[in-house]
MDTraj code that builds the backbone (N, CA, C; nanometers):
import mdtraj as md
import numpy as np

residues = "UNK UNK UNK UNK UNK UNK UNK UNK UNK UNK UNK UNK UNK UNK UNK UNK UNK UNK UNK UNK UNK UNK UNK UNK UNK UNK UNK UNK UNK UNK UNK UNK UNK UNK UNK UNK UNK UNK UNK UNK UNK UNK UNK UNK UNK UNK UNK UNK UNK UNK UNK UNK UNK UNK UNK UNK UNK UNK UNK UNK UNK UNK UNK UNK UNK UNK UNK UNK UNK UNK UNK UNK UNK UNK UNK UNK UNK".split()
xyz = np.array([
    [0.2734, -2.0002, 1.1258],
    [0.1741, -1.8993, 1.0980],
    [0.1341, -1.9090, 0.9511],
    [-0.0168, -1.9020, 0.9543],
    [-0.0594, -1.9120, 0.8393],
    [-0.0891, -1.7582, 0.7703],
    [-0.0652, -1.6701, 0.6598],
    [-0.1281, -1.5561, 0.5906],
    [-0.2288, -1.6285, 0.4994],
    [-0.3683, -1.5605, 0.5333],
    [-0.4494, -1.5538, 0.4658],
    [-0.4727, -1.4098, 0.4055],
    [-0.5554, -1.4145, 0.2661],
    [-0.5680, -1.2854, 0.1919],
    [-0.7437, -1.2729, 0.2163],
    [-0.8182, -1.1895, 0.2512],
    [-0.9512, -1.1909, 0.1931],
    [-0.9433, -1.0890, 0.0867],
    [-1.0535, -1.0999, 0.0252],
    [-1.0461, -1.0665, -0.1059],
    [-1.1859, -1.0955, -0.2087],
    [-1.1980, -1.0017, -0.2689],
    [-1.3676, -0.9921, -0.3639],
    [-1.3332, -0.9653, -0.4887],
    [-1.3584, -1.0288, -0.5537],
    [-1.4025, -1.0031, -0.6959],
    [-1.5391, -0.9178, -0.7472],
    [-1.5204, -0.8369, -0.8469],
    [-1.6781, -0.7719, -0.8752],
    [-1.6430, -0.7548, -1.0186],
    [-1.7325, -0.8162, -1.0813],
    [-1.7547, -0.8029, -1.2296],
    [-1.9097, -0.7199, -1.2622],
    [-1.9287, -0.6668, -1.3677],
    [-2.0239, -0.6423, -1.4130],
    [-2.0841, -0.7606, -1.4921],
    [-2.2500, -0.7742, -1.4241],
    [-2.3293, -0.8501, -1.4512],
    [-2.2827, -0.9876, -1.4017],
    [-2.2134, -0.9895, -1.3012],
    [-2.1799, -1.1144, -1.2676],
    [-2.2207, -1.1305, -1.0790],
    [-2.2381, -1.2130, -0.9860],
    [-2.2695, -1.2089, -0.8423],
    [-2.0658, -1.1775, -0.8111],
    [-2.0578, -1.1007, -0.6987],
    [-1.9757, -1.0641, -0.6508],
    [-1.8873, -1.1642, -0.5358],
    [-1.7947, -1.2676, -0.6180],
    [-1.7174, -1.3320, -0.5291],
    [-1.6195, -1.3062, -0.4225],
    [-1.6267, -1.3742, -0.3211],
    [-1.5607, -1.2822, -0.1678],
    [-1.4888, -1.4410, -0.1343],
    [-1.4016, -1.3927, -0.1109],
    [-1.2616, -1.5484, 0.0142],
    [-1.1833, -1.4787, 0.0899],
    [-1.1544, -1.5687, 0.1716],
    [-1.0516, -1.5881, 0.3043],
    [-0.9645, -1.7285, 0.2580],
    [-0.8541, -1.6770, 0.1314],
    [-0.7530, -1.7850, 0.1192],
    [-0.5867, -1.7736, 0.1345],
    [-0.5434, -1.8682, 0.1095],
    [-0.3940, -1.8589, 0.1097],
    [-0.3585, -1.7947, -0.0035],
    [-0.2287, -1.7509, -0.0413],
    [-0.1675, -1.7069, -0.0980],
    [-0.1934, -1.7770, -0.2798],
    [-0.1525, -1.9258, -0.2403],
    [-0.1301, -1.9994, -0.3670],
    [-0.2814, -2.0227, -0.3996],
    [-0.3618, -2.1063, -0.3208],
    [-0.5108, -2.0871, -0.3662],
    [-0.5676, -1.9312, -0.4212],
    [-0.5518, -1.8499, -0.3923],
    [-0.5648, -1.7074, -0.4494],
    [-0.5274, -1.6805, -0.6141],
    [-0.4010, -1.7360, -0.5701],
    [-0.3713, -1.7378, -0.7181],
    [-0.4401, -1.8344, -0.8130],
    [-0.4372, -1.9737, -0.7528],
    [-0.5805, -2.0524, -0.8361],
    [-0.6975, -1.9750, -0.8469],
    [-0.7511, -1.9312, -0.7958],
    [-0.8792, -1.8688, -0.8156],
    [-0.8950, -1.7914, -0.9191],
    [-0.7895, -1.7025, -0.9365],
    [-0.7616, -1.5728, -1.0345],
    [-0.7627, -1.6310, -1.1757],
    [-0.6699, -1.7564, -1.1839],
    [-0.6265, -1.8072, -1.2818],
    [-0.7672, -1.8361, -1.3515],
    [-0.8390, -1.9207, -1.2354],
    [-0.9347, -1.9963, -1.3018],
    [-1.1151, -1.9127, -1.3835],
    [-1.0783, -1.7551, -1.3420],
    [-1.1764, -1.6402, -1.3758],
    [-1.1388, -1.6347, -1.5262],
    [-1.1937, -1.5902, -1.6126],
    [-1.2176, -1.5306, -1.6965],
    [-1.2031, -1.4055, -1.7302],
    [-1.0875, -1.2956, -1.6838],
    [-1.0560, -1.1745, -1.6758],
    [-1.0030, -1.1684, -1.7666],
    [-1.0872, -1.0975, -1.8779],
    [-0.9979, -1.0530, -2.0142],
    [-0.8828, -0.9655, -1.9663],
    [-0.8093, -0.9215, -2.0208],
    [-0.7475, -0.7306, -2.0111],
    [-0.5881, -0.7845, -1.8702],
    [-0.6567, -0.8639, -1.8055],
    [-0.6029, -0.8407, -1.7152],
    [-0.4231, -0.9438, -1.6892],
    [-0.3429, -0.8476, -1.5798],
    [-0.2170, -0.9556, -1.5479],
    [-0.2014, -1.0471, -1.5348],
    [-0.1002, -1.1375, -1.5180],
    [-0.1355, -1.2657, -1.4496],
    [-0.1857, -1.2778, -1.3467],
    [-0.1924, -1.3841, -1.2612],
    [-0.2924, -1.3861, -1.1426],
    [-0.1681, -1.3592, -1.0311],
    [-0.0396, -1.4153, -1.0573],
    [0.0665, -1.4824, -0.9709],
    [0.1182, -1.2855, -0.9744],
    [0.1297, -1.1636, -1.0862],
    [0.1707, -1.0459, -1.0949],
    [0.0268, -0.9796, -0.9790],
    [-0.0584, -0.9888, -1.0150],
    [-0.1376, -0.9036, -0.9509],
    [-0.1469, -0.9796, -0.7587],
    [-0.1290, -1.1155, -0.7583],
    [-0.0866, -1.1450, -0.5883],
    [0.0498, -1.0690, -0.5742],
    [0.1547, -1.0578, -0.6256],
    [0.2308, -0.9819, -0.6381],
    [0.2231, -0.8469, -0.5490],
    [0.1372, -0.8012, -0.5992],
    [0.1062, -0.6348, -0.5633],
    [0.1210, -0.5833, -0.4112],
    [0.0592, -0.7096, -0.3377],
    [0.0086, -0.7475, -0.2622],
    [0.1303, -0.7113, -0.1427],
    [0.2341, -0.7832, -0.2039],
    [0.3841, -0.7416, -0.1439],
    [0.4469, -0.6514, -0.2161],
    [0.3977, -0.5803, -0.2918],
    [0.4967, -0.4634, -0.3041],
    [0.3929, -0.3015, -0.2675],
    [0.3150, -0.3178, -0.1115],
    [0.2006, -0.2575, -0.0943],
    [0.3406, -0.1531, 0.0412],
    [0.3348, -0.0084, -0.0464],
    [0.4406, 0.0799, 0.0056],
    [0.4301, 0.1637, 0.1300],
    [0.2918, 0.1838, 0.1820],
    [0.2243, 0.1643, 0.2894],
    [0.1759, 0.0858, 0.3727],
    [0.2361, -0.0234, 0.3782],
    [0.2238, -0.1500, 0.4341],
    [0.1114, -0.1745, 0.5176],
    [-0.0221, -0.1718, 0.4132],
    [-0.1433, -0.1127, 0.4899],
    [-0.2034, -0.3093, 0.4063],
    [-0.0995, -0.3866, 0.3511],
    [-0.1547, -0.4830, 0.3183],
    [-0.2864, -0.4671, 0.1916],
    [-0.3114, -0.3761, 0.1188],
    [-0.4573, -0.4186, 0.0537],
    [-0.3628, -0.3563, -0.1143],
    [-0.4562, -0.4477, -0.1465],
    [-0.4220, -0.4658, -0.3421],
    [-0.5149, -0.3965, -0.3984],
    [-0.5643, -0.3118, -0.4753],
    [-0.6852, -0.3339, -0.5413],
    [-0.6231, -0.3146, -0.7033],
    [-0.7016, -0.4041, -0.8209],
    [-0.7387, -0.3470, -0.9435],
    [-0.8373, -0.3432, -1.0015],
    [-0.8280, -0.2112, -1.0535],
    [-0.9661, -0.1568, -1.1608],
    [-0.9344, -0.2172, -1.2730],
    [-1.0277, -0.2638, -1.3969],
    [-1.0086, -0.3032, -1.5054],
    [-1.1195, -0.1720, -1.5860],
    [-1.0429, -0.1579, -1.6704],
    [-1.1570, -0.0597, -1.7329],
    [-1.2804, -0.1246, -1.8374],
    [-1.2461, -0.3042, -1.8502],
    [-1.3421, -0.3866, -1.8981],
    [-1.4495, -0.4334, -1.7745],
    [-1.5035, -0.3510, -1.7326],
    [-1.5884, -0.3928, -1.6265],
    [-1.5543, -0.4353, -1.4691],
    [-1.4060, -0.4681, -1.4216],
    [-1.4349, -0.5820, -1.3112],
    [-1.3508, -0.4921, -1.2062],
    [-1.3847, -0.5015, -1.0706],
    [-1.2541, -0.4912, -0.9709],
    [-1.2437, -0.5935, -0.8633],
    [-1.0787, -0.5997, -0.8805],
    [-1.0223, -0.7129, -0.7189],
    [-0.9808, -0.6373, -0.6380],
    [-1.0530, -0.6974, -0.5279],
    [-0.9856, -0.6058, -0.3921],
    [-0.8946, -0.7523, -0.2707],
    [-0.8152, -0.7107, -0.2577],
    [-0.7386, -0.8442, -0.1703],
    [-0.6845, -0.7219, -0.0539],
    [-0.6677, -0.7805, 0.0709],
    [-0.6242, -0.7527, 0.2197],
    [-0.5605, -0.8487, 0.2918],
    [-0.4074, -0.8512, 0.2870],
    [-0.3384, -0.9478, 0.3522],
    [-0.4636, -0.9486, 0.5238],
    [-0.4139, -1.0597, 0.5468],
    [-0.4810, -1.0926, 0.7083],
    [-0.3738, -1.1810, 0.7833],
    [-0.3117, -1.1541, 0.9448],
    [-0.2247, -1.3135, 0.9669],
    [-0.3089, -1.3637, 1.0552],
    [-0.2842, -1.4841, 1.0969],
    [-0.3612, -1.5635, 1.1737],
    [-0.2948, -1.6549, 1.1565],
    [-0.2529, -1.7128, 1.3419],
    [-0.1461, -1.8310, 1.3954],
    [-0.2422, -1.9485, 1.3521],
    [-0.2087, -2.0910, 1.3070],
    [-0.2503, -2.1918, 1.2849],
    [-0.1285, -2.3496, 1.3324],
])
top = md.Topology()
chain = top.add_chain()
for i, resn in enumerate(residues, 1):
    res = top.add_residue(resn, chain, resSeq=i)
    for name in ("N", "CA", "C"):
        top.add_atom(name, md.element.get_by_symbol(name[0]), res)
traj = md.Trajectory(xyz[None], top)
């Protein structure tokens, strides 16, 4: 079984990026943004599993403009 995350990025003044990835690609992605202010990429996938309502979804606000929203998903492969 594969976990995929979907997940959007929204910056101000920027087009609003959206995926359906794995775990570790997720974390590439994060890495590879330009998010001042913000955690590491590998702390904020993090979140992800420590979600206490096990409702699966991450979100962070940055108060420099941006929010990530991620939603674990499973799907057999």
């Amino acid at each position: 079984m594969t976990v995929r995350y979907l997940w959007t990025l929204e910056r101000h003044g920027h087009p609003a990026l959206i995926g359906l990835d794995t775990g570790e690609d997720l974390i590439s992605i994060l890495r590879s943004q330009n998010l001042s202010g913000v955690m590491p990429a590998d702390w904020i996938f993090a979140a992800l599993h420590f979600d206490a309502g096990n409702a699966g979804v991450a979100i962070h606000d940055s108060m420099l403009g941006w929010t990530r929203t991620a939603k674990r998903l499973q799907a057999d492969q």
